[in-house]
C-alpha positions in Angstrom: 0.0 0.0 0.0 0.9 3.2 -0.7 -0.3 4.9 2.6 -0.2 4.0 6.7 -2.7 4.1 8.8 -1.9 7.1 10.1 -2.3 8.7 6.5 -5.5 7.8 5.9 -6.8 8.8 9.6 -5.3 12.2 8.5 -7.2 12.4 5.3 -10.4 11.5 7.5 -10.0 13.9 10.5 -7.8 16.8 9.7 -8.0 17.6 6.1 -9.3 20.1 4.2 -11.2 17.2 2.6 -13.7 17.2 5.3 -14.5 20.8 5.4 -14.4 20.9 1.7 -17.1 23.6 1.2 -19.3 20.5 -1.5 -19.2 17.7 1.4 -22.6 17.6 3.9 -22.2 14.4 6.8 -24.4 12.2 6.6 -25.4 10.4 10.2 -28.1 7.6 10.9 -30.2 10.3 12.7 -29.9 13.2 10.2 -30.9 11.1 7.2 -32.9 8.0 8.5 -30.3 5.4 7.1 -28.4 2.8 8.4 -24.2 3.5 8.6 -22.0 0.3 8.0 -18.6 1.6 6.5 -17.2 -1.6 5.2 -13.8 0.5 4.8 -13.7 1.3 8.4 -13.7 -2.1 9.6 -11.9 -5.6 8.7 -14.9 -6.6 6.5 -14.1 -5.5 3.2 -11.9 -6.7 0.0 -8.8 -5.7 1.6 -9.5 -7.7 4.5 -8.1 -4.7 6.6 -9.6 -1.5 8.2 -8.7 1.2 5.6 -10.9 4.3 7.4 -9.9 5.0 10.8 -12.8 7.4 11.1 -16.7 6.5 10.7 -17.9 9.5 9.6 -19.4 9.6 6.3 -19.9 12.5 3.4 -21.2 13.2 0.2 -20.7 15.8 -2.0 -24.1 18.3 -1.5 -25.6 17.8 -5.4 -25.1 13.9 -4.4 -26.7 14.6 -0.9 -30.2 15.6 -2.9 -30.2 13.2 -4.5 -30.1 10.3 -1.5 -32.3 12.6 0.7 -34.9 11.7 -2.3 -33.9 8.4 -2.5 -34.6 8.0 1.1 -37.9 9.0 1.1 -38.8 6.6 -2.1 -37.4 3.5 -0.1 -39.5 4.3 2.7 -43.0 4.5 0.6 -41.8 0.9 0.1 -41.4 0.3 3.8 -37.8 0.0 2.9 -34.4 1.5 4.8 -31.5 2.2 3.0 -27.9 1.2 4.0 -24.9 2.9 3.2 -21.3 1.3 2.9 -19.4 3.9 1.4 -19.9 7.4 0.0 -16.8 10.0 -0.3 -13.6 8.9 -0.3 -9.9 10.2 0.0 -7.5 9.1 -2.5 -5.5 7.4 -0.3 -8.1 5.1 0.5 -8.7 4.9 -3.6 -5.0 4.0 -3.3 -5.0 1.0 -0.8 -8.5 -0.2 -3.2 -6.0 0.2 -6.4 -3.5 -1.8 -4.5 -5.5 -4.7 -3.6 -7.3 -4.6 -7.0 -5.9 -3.0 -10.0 -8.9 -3.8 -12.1 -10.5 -0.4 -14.0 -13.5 -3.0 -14.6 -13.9 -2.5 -10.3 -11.7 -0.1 -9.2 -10.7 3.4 -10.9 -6.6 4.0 -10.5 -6.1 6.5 -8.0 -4.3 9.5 -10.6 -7.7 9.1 -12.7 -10.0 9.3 -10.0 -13.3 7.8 -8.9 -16.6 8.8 -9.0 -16.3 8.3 -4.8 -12.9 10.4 -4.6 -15.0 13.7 -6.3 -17.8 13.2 -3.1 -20.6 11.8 -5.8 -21.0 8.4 -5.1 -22.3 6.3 -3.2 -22.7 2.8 -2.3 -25.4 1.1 -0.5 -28.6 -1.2 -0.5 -31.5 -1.8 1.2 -33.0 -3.4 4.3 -36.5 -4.5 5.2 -38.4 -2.9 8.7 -36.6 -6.1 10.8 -33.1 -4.4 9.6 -32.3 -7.2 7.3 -30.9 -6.4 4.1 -32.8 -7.5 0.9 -31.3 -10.5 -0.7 -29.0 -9.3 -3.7 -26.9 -12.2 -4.9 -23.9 -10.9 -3.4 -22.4 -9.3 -1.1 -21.2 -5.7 -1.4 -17.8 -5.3 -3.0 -18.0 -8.8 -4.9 -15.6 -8.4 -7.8 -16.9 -10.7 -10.3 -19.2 -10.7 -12.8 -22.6 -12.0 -10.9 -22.5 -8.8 -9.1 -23.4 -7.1 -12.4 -26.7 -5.2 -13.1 -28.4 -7.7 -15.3 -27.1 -10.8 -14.5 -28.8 -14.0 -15.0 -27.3 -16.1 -12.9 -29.6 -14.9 -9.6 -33.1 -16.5 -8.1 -35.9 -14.1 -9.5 -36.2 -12.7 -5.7 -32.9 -11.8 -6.5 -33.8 -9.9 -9.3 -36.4 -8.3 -8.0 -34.6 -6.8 -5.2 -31.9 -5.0 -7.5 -35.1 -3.9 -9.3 -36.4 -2.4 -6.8 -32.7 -1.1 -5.8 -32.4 0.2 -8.9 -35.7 1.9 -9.7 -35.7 3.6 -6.4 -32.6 5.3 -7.2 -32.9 6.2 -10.7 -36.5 7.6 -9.9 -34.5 10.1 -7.1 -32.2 10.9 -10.0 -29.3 8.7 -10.2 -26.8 7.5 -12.3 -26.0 3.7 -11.9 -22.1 1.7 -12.6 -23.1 -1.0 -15.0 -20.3 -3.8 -12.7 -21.3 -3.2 -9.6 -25.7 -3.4 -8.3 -24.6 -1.3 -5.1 -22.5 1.5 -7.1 -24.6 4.7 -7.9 -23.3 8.1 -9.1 -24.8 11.6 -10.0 -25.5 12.6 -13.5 -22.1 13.6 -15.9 -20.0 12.5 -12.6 -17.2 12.9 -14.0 -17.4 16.7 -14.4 -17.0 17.2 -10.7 -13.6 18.2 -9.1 -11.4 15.4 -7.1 -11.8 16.5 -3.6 
C-alpha cells in the first residue's frame, strides 16, 4: 500500500477534505439510514480497516439526490444502508493496491466517481433491519455482481429492481459492474476532492 494508517486517519479527521465547502455528513439520525462503512472495519476486499474514522460525506448535489432516494425507499417500507460514500485518494489507493482492475476499481491519478464526493454505495434493508437478498455481497468483484445478470433467483432480481428503480426515480446514475454502485449525473465533471 501506498499509505499508513496514520495517512488515511489524517485524510479523515484533519484535512481540508472534510471541510471541503461541496461535502454535507451524513449520520443515521440526520438522514434516517443505516451506517456500515465496510472500509472502516476488517470486513471489506482488503481484509483490513482502511478508514480510521466512521464518519461519512457526500458531496451536496449527491446529498439531494439520496435525501430523495430516502424517502422513495420508505414508501416501500424499505431502509436504505450505506457502505461507502466520499472517499480520500488514499483510500482509492489502498482499493487500487488490492485490485488493479478499471473493470472495479478506478486507478487512484484518474480518479473515482467516490474520490469527487458523488457516489455512493449502498442497498436496502427491510423494517426487521435485514438487508434485501441481492446475490452478493457488497464489493464482490466478479461478474454476478453485475446489473443484469442471469445467474440470480428471480427474488434476487427483483430486489436489485427495486434497488435500482428507487434510485434512478430520485435521479441517479448507476455503474453498469457493480448493483450497489450509484453516481450523479455527468459525474465525471466534478472536481477530485
Amino acid at each position: 500500500m501506498t499509505h499508513t494508517q496514520a495517512d488515511t486517519y489524517k485524510d479523515l479527521s484533519d484535512s481540508a477534505s472534510l471541510s471541503h465547502s461541496s461535502l454535507v455528513e451524513i449520520t443515521e439520525a440526520s438522514h434516517n439510514i443505516l451506517l456500515e462503512l465496510r472500509y472502516a472495519t476488517k470486513n471489506n476486499i482488503t481484509g483490513a480497516r482502511i478508514y480510521h474514522d466512521d464518519r461519512c460525506f457526500i458531496h451536496k448535489d449527491a446529498d439531494v439526490l439520496l435525501r430523495k432516494s430516502i424517502i422513495l425507499a420508505q414508501e416501500q417500507n424499505l431502509k436504505i444502508k450505506i457502505f461507502d460514500a466520499y472517499r480520500p485518494r488514499s483510500v482509492q489507493e489502498a482499493l487500487w493496491a488490492h485490485c488493479p482492475d478499471p473493470n472495479y476499481v478506478m486507478p487512484p491519478e484518474k480518479g473515482s466517481h467516490h474520490t469527487r464526493g458523488v457516489a455512493i454505495d449502498l442497498t436496502l434493508i427491510d423494517a426487521s433491519g435485514k438487508e434485501l437478498d441481492m446475490g452478493t455481497d457488497f464489493d464482490d468483484l466478479s461478474p454476478r455482481a453485475h446489473h443484469g445478470a442471469s445467474t440470480h433467483a428471480p427474488q434476487v432480481a427483483a430486489n436489485r429492481y427495486m434497488l435500482l428503480g428507487i434510485m434512478m426515480s430520485a435521479g441517479w446514475d448507476f455503474f453498469q459492474n457493480e448493483w450497489w454502485h450509484y453516481q450523479v449525473f455527468k459525474a465525471r465533471d466534478y472536481p477530485l476532492i
